[in-house]
N, C-alpha and C positions, 0 to 999 in steps of 0.2 A: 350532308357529310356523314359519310359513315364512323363510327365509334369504334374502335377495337378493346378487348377486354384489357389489354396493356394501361390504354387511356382512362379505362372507366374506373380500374386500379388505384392509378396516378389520382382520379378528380375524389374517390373515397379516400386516399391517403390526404388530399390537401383539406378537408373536412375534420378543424380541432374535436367536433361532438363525437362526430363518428368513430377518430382515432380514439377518446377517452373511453367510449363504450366497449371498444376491441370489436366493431362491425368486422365483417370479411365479406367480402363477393367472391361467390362459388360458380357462378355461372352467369355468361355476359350476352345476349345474343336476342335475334332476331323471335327466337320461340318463349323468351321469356328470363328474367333476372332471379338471381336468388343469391340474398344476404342471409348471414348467419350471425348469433350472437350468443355467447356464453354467459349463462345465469351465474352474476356475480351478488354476494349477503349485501354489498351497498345498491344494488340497484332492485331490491325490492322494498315492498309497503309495509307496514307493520302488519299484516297476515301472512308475510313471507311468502308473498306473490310478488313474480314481478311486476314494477310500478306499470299502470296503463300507460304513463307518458312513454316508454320504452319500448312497449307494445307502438304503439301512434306514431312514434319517430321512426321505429325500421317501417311501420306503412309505407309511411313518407315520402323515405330514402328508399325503397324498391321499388314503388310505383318511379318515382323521378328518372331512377337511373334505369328499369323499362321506359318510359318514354324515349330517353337521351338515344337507347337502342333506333328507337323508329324515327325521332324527328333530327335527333344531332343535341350537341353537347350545350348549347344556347338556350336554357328552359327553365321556368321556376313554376314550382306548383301553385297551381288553382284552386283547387279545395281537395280533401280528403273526408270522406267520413267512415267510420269505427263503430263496427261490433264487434263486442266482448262476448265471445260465445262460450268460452271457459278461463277461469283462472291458469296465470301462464306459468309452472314450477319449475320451466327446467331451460336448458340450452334452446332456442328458439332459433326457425328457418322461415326464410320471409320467400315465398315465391308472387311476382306483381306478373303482368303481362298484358298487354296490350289488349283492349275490347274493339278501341275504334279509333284509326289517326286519320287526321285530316294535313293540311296542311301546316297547320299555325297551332292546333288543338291535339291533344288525346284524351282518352279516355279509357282509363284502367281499373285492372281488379289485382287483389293482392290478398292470398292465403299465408296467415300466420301459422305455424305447428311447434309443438313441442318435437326438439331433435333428439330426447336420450329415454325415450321410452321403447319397448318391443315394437310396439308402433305408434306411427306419429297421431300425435291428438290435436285436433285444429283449435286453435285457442280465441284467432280473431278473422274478422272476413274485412278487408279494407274495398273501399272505391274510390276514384281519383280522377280529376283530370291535371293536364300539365299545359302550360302556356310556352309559345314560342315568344321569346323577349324582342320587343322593339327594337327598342332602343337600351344601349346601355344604360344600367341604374347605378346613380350616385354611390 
């Protein structure tokens, strides 16, 4: 089943985390996802970095919503893992995309950057894959 970015819109709007954070999808498709999020004072550490959990959740939510592109909107993630390649100070842009789909499986990469600098500074390098759901879960 194919996705349109109208749908994938609507399934970020129905997501309470993402709504509280102010996620956005900027770009919905076949060559790759890209969520953005504005550096808010309550969502950083006590170095006034934003929190790594925030960092790890837009991973997350861009690898997923890249797979939802290739496999369909029926998926929950499998693992992710997280490099912190710089502290994250500003408005952040999550681009995920597609390495390898299979049928049932993918398997993704997802570049984090700073969005309000001259130019962008990579802050995290995500990997993922995503699972096609069985069956419905409880």
């Amino acid at each position: 089943m194919s996705v349109t970015m109208a749908q994938a819109r609507e399934v970020l709007a129905a997501q309470p985390f993402s709504v509280l954070l102010g996620t956005r999808l900027t770009n919905f498709g076949p060559d790759g996802v890209t969520l953005e999020l504005t550096a808010r004072p309550d969502l950083r550490q006590q170095h006034g970095y934003l929190h790594g959990g925030v960092v790890s959740y837009l991973i997350d939510n861009a690898i997923t919503f890249a797979a939802g592109a290739a496999l369909g909107p029926d998926i929950v993630t499998a693992a992710i893992s997280v490099d912190y390649v710089r502290p994250a100070v500003g408005d952040l842009v999550a681009h995920a995309w597609v390495v390898r789909a299979g049928s049932a499986r993918a398997v993704l990469r997802c570049d984090v950057s700073t969005a309000n600098a001259a130019e962008p500074v990579l802050c995290a390098i995500g990997q993922g894959s995503v699972a096609v759901r069985r069956a419905p879960m409880p």
